[in-house]
C-alpha positions in Angstrom: -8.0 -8.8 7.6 -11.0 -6.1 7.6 -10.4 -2.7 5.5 -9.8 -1.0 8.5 -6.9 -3.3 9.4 -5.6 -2.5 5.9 -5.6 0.6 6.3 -4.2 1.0 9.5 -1.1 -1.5 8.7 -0.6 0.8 5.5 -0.9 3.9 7.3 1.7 2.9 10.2 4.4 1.8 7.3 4.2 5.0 5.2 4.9 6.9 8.7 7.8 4.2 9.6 9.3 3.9 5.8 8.6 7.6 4.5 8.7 9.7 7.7 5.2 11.3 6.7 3.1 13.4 9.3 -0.1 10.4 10.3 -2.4 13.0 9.8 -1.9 13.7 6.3 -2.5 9.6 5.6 -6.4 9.7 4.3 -7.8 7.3 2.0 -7.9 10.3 -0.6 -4.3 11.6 0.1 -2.2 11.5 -3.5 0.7 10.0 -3.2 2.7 12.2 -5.1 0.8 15.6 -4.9 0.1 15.5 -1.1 2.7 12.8 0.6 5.5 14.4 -1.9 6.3 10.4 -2.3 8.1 9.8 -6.1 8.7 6.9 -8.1 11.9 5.7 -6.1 9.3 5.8 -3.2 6.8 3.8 -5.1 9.5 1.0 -5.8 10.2 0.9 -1.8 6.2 0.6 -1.4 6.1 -2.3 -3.2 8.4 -4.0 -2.1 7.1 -3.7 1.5 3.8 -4.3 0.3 5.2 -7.6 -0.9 6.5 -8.6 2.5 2.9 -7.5 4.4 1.3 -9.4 2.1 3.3 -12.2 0.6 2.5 -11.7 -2.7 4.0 -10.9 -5.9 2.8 -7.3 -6.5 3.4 -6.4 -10.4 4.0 -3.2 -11.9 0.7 -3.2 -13.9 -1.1 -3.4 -10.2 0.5 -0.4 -8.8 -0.1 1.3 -13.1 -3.8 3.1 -11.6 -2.5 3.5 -8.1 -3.2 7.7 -7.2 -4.3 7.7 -3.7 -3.8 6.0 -0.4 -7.0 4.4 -0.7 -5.9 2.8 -4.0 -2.8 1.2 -2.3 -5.2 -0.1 -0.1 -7.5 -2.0 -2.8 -4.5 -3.3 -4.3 -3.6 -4.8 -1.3 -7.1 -5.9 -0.4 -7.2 -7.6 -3.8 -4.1 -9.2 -3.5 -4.8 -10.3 0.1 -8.4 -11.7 -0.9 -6.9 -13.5 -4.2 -4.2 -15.2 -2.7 -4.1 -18.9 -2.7 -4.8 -20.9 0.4 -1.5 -22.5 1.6 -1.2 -26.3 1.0 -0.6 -28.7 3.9 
């Protein structure tokens, strides 16, 4: 999945989950100061985020998260450090 993908998969659930405006989703859009999206809202994120990605996503990886574009590297690193399935 290329950063582009990433960003466009984000980008289409915070307009299907959060009812935000597409336009205002920019790598440097704050979550909280520009998408108005609060901690309740952060909760639901991650727990999508879990099901796009199949991962675990811990608090402490969502601790730095400001930005859109932050969402995105956590989801990057999570997709890039998963394990390969087993046969």
């Amino acid at each position: 999945m290329t950063t582009q993908d990433i960003f466009q998969t984000l980008k289409d659930t915070l307009v299907e989950q959060f009812e935000l405006d597409p336009a205002a989703i920019t790598p440097d859009a704050r979550l909280n100061e520009d998408l108005d999206l609060d901690s309740i809202d952060a909760v639901d994120m991650i727990i999508k985020l879990q099901e796009l990605t199949g991962c675990k996503v811990s608090p402490e990886d969502f601790k730095k998260v400001r930005t859109v574009g932050d969402v995105e590297r956590v989801i990057r690193d999570l997709i890039s450090n998963k394990p390969a399935p087993t046969p």
